[in-house]
Every structure is written in structure tokens, then in C-alpha cells.
ROVO-157845 format. One record per atom (N, C-alpha, C, O): x, y, z; residue in three letters. Coordinates in pm, whole numbers, plus 50000, padded with zeros to 5 digits. Example, Ala and Ser with C-alpha at 12.3 -4.5 7.8 and 13.67 -1.06 7.14 Angstrom:
2
513194943150780ALA/512304955050780ALA/513204967050780ALA/514244966850846ALA/512854977550708SER/513674989450714SER/512905000350787SER/513415011450804SER/
% end
This chain:
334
444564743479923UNK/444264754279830UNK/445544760479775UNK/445474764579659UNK/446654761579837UNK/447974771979817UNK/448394757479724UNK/448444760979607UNK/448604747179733UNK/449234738879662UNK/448134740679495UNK/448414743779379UNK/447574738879527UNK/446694741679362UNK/446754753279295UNK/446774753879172UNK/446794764179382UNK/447404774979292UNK/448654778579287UNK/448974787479209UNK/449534772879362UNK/450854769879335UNK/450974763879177UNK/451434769579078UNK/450264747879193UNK/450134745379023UNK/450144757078920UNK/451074760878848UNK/448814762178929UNK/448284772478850UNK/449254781578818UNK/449674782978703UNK/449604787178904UNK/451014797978905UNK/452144791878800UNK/452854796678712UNK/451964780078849UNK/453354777078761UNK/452944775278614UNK/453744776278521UNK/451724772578600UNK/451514770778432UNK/451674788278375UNK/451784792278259UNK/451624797578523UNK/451684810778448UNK/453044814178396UNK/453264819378286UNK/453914810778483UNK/455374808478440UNK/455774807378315UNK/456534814578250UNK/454874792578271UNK/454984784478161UNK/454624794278020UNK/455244794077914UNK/453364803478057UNK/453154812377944UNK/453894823477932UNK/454534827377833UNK/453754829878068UNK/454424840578094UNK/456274844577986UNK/456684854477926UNK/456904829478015UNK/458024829477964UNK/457834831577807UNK/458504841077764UNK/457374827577750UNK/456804824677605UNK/456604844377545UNK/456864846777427UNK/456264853277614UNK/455884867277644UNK/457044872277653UNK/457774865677728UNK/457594882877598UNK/457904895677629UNK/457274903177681UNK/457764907577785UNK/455964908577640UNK/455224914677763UNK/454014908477845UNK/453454898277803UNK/453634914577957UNK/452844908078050UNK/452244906177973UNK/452134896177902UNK/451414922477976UNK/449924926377912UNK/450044935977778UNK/450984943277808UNK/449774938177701UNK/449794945377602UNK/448504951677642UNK/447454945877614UNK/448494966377723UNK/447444968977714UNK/446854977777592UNK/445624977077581UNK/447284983077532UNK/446674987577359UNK/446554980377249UNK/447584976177196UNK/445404977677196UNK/444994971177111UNK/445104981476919UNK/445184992676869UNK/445024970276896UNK/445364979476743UNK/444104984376699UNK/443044979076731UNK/444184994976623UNK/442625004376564UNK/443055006176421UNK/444105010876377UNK/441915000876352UNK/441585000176211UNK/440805009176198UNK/440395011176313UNK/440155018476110UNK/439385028476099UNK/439255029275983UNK/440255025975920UNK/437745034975881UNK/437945036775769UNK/436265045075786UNK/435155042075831UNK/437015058775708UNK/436285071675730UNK/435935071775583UNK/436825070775498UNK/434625073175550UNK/433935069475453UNK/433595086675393UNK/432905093975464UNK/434285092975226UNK/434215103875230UNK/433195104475126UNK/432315095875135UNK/433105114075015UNK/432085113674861UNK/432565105874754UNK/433705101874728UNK/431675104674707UNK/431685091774570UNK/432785082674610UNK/433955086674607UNK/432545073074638UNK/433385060774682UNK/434575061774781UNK/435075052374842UNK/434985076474787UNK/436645076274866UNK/436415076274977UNK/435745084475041UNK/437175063175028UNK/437535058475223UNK/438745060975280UNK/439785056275234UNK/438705065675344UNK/440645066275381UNK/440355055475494UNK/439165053675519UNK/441025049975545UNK/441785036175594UNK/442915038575673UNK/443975040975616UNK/442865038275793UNK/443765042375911UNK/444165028375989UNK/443345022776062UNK/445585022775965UNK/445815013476075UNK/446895022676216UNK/447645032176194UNK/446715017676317UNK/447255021876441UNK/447695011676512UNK/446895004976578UNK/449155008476509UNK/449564996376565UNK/450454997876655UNK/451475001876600UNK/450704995776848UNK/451654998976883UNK/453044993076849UNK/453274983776772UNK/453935000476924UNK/455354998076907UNK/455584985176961UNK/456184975776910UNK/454884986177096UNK/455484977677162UNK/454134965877171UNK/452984968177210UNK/454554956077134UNK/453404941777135UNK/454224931177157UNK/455444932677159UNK/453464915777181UNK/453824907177222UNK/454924901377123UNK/454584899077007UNK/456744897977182UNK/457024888377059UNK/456554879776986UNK/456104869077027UNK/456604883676859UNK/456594874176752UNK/454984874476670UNK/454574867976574UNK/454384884476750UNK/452904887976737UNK/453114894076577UNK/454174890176528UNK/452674898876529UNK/452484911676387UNK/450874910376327UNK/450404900276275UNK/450484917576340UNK/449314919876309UNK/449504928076135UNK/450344936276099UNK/448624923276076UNK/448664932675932UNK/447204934475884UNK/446784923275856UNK/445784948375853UNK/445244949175755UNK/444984942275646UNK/445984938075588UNK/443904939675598UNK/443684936375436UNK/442704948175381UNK/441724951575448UNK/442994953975262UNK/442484965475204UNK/441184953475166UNK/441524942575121UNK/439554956775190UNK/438414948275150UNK/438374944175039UNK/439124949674959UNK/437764936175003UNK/437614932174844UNK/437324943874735UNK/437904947074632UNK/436054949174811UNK/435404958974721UNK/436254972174723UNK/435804982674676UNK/437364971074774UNK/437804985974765UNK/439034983174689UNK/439594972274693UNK/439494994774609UNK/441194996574585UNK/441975007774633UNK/441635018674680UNK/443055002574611UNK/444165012474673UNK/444405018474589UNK/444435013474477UNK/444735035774618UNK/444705044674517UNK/446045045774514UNK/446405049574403UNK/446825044274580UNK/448355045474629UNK/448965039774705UNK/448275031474764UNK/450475040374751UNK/451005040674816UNK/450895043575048UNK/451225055375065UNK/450745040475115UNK/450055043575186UNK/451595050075303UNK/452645044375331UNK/451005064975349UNK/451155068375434UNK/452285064375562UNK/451885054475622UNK/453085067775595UNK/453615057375752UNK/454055073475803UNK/454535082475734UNK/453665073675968UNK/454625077076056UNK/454025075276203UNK/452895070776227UNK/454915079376294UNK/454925071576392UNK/453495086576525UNK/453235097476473UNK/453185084976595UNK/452235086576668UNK/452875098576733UNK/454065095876750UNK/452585111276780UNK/453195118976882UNK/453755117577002UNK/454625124877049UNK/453215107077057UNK/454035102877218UNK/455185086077170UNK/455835078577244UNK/454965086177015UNK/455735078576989UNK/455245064777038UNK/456345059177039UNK/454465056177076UNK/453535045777089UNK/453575040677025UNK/453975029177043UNK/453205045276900UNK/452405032976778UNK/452615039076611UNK/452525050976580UNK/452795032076554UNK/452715034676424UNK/451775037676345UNK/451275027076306UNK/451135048676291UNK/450145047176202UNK/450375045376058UNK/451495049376025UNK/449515039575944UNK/449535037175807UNK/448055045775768UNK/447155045975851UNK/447955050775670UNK/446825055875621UNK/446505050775439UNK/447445048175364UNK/445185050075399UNK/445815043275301UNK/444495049575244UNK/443435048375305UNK/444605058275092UNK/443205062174985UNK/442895050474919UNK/443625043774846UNK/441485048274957UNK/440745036774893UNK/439395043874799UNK/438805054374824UNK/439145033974681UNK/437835036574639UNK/437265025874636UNK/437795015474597UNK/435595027374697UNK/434695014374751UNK/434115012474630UNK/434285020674540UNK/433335000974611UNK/431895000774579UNK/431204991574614UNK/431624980274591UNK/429694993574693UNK/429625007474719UNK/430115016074789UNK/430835013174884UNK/429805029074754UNK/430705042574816UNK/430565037074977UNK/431545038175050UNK/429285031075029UNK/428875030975131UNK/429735020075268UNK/429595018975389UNK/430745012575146UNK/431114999575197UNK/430304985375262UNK/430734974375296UNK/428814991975263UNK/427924978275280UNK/428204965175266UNK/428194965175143UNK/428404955975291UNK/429024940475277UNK/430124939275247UNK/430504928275207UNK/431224952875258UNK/432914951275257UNK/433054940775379UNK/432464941675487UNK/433894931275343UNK/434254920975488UNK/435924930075518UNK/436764933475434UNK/435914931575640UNK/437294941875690UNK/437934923275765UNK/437234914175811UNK/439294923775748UNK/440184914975781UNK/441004917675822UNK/441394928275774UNK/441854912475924UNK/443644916475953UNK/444044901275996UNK/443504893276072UNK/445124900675921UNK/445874889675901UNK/446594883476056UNK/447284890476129UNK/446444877076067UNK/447774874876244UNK/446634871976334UNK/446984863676417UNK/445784874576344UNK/444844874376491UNK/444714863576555UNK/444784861276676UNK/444374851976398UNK/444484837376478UNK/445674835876598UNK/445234830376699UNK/446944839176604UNK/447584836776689UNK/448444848376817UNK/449484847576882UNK/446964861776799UNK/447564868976866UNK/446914871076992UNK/445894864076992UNK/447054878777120UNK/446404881477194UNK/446414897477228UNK/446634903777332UNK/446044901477088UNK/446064915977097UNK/444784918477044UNK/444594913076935UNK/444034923877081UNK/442634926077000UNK/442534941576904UNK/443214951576927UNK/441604940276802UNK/441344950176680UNK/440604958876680UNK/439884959176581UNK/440414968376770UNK/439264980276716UNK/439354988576574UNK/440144995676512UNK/437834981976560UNK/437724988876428UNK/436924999476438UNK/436405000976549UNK/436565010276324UNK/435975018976382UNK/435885027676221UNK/436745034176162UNK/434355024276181UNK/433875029576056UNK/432645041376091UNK/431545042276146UNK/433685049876016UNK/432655067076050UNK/432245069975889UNK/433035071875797UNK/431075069775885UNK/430275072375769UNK/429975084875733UNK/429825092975825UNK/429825089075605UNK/429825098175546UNK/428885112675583UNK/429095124675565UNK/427875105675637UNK/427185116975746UNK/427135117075870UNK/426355122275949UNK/428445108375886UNK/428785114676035UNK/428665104776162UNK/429145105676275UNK/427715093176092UNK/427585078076226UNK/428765076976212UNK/429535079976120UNK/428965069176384UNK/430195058376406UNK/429765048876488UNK/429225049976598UNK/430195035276398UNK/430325023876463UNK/431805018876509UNK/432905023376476UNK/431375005276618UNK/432695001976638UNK/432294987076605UNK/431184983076569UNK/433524979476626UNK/433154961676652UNK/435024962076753UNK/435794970276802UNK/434914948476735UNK/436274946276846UNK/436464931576763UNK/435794921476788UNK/437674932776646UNK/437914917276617UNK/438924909776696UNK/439684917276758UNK/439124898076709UNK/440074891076781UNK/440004878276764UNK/439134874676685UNK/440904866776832UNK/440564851276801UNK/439204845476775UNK/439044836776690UNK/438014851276865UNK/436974849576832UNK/436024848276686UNK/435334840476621UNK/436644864576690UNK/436134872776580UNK/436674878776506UNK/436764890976510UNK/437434867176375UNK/438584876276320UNK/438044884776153UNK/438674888776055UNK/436784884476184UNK/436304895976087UNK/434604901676038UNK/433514895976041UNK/434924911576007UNK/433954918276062UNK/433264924575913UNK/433964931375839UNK/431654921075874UNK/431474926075743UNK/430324938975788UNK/429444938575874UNK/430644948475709UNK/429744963675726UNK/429004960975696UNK/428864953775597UNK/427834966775790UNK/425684965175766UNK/425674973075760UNK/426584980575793UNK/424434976475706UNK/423714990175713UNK/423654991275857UNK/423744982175939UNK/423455006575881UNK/423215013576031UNK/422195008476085UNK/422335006676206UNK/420935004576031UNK/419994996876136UNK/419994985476171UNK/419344979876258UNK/421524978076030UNK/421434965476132UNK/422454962776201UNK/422794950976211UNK/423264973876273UNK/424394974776352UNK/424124968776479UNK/423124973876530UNK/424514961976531UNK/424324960276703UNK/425284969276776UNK/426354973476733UNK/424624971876914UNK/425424981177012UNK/426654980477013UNK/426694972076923UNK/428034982577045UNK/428934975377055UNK/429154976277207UNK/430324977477245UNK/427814975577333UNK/428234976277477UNK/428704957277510UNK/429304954377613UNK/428374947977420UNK/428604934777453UNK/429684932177377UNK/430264921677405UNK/430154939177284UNK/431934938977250UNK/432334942077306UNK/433404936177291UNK/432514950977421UNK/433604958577521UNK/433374953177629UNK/434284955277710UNK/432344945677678UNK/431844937177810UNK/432804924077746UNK/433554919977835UNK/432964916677620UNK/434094912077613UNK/435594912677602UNK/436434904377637UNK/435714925177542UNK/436904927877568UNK/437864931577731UNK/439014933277771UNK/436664931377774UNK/437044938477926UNK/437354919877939UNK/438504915677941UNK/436304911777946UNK/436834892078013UNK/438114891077908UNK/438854882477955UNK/438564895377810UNK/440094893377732UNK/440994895877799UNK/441954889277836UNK/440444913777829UNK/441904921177872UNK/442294912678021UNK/443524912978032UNK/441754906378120UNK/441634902578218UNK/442414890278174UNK/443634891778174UNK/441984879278139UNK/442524866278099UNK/443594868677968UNK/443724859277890UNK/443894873477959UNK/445334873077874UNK/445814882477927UNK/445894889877828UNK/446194887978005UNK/447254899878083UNK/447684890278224UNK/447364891778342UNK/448444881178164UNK/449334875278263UNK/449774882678417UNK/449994875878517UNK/449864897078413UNK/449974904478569UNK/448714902278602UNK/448484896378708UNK/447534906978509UNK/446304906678603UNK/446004891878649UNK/445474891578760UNK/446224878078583UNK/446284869178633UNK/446894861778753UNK/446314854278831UNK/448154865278749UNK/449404868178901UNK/448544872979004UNK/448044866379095UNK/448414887078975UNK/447814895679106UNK/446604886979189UNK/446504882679304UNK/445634886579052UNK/444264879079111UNK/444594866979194UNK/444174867379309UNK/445634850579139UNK/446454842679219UNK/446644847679283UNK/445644844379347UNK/447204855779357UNK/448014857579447UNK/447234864679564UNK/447434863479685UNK/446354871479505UNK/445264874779652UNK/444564865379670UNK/443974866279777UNK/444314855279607UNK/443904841679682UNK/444664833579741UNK/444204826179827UNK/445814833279711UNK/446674825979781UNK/446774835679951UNK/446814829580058UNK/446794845879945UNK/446934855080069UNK/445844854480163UNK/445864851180282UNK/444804858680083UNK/443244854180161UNK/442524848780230UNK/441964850280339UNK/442694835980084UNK/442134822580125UNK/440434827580033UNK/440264835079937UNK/439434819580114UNK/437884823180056UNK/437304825280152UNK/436564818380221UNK/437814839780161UNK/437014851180325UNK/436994859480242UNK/437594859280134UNK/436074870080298UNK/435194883380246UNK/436524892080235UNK/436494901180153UNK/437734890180311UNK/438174902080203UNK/438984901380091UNK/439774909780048UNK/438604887480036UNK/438894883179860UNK/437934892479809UNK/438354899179714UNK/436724894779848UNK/435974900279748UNK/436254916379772UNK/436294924279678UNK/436444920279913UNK/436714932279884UNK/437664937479818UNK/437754949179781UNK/438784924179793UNK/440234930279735UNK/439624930079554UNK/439804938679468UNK/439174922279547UNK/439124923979363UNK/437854935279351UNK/438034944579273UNK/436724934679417UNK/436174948479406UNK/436224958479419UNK/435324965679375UNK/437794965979518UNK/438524978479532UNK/439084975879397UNK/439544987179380UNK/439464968179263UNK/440054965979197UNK/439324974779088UNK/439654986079051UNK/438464968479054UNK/436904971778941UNK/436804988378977UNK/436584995378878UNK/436944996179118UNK/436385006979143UNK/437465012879129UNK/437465025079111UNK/438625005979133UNK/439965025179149UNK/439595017078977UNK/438495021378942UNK/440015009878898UNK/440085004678763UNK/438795018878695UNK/439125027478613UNK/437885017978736UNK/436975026678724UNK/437045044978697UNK/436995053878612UNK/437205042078840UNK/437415057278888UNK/438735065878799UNK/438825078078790UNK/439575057078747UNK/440575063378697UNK/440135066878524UNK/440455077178464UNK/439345055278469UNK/439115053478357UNK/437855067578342UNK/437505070178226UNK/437235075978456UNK/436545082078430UNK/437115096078444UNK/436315105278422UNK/438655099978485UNK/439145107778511UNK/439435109778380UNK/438975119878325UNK/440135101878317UNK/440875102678210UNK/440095103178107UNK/440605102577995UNK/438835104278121UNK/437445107478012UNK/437335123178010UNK/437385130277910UNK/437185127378147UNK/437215139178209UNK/438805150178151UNK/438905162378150UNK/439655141378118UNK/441385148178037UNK/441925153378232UNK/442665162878256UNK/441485146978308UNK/442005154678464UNK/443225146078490UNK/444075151178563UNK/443485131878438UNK/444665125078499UNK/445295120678372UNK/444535120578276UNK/446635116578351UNK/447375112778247UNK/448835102778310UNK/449275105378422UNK/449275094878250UNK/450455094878277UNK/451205087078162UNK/450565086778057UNK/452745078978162UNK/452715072478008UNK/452885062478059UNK/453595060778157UNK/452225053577998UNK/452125037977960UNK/453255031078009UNK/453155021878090UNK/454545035977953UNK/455385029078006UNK/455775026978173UNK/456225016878228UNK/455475039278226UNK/455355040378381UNK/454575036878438UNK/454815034778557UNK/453575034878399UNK/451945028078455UNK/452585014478501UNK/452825009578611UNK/452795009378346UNK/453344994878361UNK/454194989578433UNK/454084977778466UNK/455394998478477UNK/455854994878575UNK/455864993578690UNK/456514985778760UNK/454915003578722UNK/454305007378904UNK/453314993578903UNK/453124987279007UNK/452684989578769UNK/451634977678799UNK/452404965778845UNK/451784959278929UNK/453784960178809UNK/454114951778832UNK/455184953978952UNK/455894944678990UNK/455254966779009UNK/456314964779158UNK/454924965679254UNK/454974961279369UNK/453894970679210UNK/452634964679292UNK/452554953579353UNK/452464952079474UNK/452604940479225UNK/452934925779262UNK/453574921679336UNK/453184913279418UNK/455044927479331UNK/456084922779375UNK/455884926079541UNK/456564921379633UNK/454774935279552UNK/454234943479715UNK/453434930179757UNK/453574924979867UNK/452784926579681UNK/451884914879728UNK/452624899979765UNK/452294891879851UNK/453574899379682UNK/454494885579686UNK/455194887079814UNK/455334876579876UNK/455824901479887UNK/456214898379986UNK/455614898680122UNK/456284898780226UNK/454514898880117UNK/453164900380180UNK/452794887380216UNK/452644883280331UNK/452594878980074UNK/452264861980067UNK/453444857080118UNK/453204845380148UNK/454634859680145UNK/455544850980200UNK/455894856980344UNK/456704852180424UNK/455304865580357UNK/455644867580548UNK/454804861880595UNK/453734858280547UNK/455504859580758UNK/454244849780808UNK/453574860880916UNK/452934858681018UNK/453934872780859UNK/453024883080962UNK/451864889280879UNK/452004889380756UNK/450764894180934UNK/449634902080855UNK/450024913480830UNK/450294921180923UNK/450174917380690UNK/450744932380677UNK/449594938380669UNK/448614935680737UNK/449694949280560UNK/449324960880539UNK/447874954780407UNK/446674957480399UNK/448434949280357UNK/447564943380248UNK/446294933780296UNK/445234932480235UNK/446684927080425UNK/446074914980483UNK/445094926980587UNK/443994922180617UNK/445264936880625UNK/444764946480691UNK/443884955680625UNK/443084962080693UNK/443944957380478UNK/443334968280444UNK/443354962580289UNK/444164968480217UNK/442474950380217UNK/442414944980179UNK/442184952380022UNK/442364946879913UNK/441784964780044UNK/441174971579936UNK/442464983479883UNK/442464988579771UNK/443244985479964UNK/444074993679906UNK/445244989079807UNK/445444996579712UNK/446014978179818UNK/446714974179693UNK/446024969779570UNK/446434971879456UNK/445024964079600UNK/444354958579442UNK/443144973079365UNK/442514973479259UNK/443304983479484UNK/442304995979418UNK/443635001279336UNK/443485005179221UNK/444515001279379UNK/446175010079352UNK/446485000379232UNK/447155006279148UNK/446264990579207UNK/446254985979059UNK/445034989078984UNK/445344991078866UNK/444294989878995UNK/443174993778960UNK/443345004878889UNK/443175005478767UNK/443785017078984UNK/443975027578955UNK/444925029978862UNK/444625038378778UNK/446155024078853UNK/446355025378707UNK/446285015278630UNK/447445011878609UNK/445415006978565UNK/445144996878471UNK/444105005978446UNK/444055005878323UNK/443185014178487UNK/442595020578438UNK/443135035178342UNK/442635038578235UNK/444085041178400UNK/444545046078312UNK/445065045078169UNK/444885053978087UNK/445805031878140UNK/445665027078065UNK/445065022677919UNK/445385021777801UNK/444035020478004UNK/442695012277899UNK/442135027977852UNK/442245028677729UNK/441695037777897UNK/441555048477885UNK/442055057077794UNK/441385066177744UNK/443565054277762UNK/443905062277659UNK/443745053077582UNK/443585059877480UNK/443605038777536UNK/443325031677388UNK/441905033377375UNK/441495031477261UNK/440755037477492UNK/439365048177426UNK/439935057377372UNK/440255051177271UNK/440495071077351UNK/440595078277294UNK/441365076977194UNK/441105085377108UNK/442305069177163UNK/442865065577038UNK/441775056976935UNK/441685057376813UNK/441135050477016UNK/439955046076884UNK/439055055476850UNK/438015052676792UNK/439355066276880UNK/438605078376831UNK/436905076276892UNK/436065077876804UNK/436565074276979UNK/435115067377075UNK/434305084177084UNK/434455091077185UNK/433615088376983UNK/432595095776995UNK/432235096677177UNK/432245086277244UNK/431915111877247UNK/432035115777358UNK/430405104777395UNK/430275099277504UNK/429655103977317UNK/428495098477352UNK/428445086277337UNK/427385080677362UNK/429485079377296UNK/429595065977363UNK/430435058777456UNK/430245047977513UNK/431495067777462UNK/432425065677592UNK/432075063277721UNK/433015058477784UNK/430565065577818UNK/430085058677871UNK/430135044077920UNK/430535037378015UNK/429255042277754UNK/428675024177739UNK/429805016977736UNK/429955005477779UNK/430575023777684UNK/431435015177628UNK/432425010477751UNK/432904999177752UNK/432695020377859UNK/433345018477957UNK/432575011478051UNK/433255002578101UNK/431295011778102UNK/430945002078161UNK/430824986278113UNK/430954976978193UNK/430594984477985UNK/430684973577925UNK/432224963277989UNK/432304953178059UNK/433414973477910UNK/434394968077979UNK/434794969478124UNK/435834963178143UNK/434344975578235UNK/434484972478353UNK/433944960278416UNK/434564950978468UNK/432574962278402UNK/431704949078425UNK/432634939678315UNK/433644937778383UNK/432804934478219UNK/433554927278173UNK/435134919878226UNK/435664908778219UNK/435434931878273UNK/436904929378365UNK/436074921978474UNK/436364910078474UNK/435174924878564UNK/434834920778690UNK/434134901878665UNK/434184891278729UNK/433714905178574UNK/433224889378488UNK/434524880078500UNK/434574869278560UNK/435494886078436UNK/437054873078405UNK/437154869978547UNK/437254858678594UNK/437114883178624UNK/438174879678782UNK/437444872678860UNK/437964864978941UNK/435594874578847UNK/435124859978898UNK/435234846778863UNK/434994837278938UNK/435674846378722UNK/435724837078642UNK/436794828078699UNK/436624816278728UNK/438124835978716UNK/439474833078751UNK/439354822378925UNK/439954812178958UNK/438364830278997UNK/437944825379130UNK/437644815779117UNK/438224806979180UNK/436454812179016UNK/435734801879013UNK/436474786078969UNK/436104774979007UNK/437564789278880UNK/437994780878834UNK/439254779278930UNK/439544767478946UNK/440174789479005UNK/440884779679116UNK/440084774279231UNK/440504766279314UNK/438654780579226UNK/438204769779364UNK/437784758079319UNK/437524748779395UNK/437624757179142UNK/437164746379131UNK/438634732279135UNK/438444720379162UNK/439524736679113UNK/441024731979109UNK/441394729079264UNK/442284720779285UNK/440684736479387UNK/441384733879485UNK/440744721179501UNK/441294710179507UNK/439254724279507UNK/438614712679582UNK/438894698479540UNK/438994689279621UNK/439034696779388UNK/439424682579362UNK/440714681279399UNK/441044669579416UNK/441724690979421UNK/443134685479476UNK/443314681479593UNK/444234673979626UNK/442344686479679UNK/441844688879798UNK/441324673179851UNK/441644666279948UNK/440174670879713UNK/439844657279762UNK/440614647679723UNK/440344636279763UNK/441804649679631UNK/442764636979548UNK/443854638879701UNK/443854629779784UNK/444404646779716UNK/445684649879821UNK/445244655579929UNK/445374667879930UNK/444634649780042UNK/444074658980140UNK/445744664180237UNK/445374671680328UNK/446344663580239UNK/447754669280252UNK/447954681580185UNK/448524691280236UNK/447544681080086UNK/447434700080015UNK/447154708280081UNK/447794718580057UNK/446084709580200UNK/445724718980264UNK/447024727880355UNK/447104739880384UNK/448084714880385UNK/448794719280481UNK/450364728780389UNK/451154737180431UNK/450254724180299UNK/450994726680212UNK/451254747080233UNK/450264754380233UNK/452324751280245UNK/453124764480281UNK/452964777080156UNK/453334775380040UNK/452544785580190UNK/452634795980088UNK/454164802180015UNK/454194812179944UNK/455024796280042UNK/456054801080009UNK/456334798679849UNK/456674809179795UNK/456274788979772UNK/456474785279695UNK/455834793979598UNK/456484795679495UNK/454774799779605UNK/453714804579533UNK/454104820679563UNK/453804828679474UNK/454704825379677UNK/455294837879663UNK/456824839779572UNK/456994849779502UNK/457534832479579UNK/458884831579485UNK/457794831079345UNK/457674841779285UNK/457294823279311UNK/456644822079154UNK/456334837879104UNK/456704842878998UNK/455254846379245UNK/454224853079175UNK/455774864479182UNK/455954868679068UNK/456694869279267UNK/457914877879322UNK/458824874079237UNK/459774879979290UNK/459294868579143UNK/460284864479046UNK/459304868578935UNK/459664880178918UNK/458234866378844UNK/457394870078762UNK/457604887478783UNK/458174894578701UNK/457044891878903UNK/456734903478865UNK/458214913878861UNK/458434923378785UNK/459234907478988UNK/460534914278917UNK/460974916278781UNK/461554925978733UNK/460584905178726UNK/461504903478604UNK/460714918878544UNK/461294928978506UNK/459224916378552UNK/458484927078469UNK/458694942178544UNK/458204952578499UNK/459364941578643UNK/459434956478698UNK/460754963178629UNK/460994975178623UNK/461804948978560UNK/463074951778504UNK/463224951678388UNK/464284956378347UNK/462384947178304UNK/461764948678187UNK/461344962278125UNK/461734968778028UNK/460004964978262UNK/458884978678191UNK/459894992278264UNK/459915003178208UNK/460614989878383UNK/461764999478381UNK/462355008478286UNK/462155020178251UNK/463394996278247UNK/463794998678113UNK/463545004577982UNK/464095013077911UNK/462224994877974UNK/461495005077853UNK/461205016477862UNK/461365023377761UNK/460505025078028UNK/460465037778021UNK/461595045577977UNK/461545057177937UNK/462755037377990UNK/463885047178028UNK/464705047677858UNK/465635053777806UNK/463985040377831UNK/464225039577670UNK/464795031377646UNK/465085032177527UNK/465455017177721UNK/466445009277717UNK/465924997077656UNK/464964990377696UNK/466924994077514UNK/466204984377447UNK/467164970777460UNK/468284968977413UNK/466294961477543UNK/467034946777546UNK/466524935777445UNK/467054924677444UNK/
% end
């Protein structure tokens, strides 16, 4: 089993390197607030910090024009850039406007959009590789958006290279005993519990520090997987992966309130993506046990095969990112 996700690990390497950041956990928000006789204003929100070489760009809809020049400045905690832009629709209503942003095919940053109508509905959608665009219905023929955020939650999971590490790496520690499951389900619940604090305005912290405590987390687990004693993690299976939890939830939490998420849907929308997160990380299980067993049956010598190798992989990964997201808190630009 450790030799197959040893493999695995190393293809994370392989992406990982390709990245400047792990995870981008903020996604970009498009918005377009629908006012009288045709006028929309048009809000893009893009962070600072995204994957190299990524750029995401807007397309003003067919049916609308630009009245001007659009807007730029940068966000209060300094994050993200906003653009604002006066449009006139027709119809006023934007009904069958198709909304677009250019880049998605090759990004792994996803698009909340978020159209507030003139008396006051708000919808959302979530575009991304999947779904790189999105055309306005009328309000009754909107679907929920609780099965957009139940996907975005299996995204944020499978493209956030730490959350991929971590999950490896408590299997590599484990093995497939019950407290694999307790470790990724203390995960889902501090992930939770934090995301409901921060609904509540009771916990805060900045992004850039989150990110770094998430990845010297790892680096707690890597030296864990390479002792040959049972620590603290192997003992109490639920407290390092709830302690990521706990802040990856913070996180995700403030890009709800930057998509501007009406108080009465912030709920759905958060269980959608929890259960969604908990979906990838079984997903992730399923597919290294499906990787062990045929290596298992091609090399029956794999079994005996040493965890060490697979702790340097996941403990070199997450240094680099503890020296990285460091930095960035500290304002240091490499």
C-alpha cells in the first residue's frame, strides 16, 4: 500500500511543481446587479494572489453594452482586485444574456457568479472547466444552486494539492483501520464548525496565515509518517486533520461572504459544499485503494515496502509551502 501511494505522491510533486500555490482557496465573483430601464452594473472580484500563469478575464454579454470605462481598485484587506463596469441590457431583465469569462478552460480557480435582480432575487451558479458558462433564466427556471456548491466543495478538495498531501498521507500513516475514517471525518467537522463561526462574524483570521498554519500542519504529519514510534496523531486520530479542518474552513467562509450569499442561503449553500468536500476525500480513498490492490497483486513485495520515502515527498512539499505562504504573510514577494 505505502509503495502505491508513494507513486501517487510523487505524481503530486509532478503537479505540485507546475503551482505556485497549493490551493487557491478564493474563487473569483462576477456579479451583475440588475437596476431600472436596462442599467446592470457588473462587478468582477479577482484575487491577488492565484495560480501562476492562471488570468482569468470577464466578457461584457452580448446583449449588453458598456457605458464606459470601468472602475479598478483594489479590496480593503487588499486580497483582490475589483472592476465594476455600467452596462445597458436588452432585455432590462438580462433573460438569455450568456455570462462568459475567458481563461477557465485552463484554470483551476472556479467563478461565482451572482445576479441580483431588480426586485431584489438572488441567484448564484459556480462556472469552471466544467461549466464555462452560464445563460440567465427566468426565476422559475433557476435551479437551486445546493448541487453547485456540493460540487464545488469535490473541486476545492481535488485541486488543492495540500488537501490532497494531507489526505495521502493519513493513509499512508493509518493504513485501512477505523481511524482513517475518524481522521478525515474530524476533518469535515472542525472544516464545518469553523465555516459556521465565521457565518456567525465570531472567528476571523487572514488568509495568508491560515495558509500557512495549513501547511506546517502537514509538515506535523510527515514527521509522524516517518517515525517509527506512534505519536500523537497515530493516538488521537481526530485532532490534526479536525485542526486543518478548522482552518480550511475559515477560509472558504470568507469567499461566502465576498460572493455577497444572501443570509438565507448561506446555510444550503454550506452544507452543499461540506458534504461535497467529504464526497472528493472518499473519492481520493477509493481510488488509492483501488491503486494499492493491483500493485499489490502485480508486486506482492509492495506490501513490505517502508514509509519513509512517502514522508520526505509529503515533508519537502509542505515545507516548501510553509516558506512560501510565510512569506507572503509577511509581505515578501519572491
Amino acid at each position: 500500500m505505502r509503495a502505491a501511494l508513494a507513486i501517487m505522491l510523487g505524481v503530486l510533486v509532478l503537479g505540485a511543481s507546475s503551482r505556485a500555490i497549493a490551493h487557491p482557496l478564493a474563487p473569483s465573483v462576477l456579479s451583475f446587479e440588475q437596476g431600472p430601464e436596462g442599467t446592470v452594473t457588473m462587478r468582477w472580484r479577482a484575487p491577488i494572489k492565484r495560480p501562476t500563469g492562471q488570468s482569468l478575464r470577464p466578457r461584457v454579454p452580448e446583449s449588453c453594452r458598456q457605458l464606459g470605462p470601468p472602475e479598478l481598485h483594489a479590496t480593503d484587506d487588499e486580497t483582490a482586485i475589483e472592476e465594476t463596469f455600467e452596462l445597458r441590457c436588452n432585455p432590462p431583465d438580462m433573460i438569455g444574456a450568456v455570462v462568459r469569462v475567458d481563461g477557465l478552460a485552463d484554470s483551476s480557480v472556479n467563478v461565482v457568479v451572482r445576479v441580483v435582480r431588480a426586485e431584489g432575487d438572488v441567484h448564484h451558479a459556480i462556472l469552471g472547466t466544467d461549466t464555462p458558462q452560464l445563460t440567465i433564466a427566468a426565476r422559475e427556471d433557476e435551479s437551486h444552486s445546493f448541487f453547485e456548491y456540493l460540487m464545488l466543495g469535490v473541486e476545492h478538495l481535488l485541486t488543492g494539492w495540500d488537501h490532497l498531501t494531507f489526505v495521502l498521507g493519513l493513509l499512508v500513516l493509518f493504513g485501512w483501520r477505523r481511524r482513517l475514517i475518524a481522521a478525515v471525518t474530524a476533518f469535515t467537522l472542525g472544516h464545518s464548525l469553523t465555516l459556521a463561526l465565521s457565518v456567525l462574524r465570531i472567528v476571523s483570521l487572514p488568509m495568508a496565515l491560515v495558509e500557512a498554519l495549513i501547511a506546517l500542519t502537514i509538515v506535523v504529519l510527515a514527521l509522524e509518517i516517518q517515525s517509527e514510534q506512534e505519536g500523537p496523531v497515530w493516538r488521537h486520530p481526530w485532532i490534526l486533520p479536525g485542526a486543518l479542518g478548522l482552518l480550511h474552513g475559515l477560509g472558504f467562509a470568507s469567499v461566502l461572504f465576498d460572493a455577497g450569499l444572501p443570509a438565507d442561503e448561506i446555510p444550503l449553500a454550506l452544507l452543499g459544499f461540506n458534504l461535497g468536500l467529504e464526497v472528493g476525500q472518499l473519492g481520493v480513498i477509493a481510488v488509492a485503494g483501488a491503486s494499492y490492490a493491483a500493485i499489490r497483486s502485480a508486486i506482492p513485495s509492495a506490501r513490505r515496502a517502508n514509509r519513509t520515502v512517502a514522508a520526505y515527498i509529503i515533508g519537502s512539499l509542505a515545507a516548501f509551502w510553509v516558506i512560501e505562504r510565510t512569506l507572503a504573510a509577511l509581505g515578501v514577494v519572491v
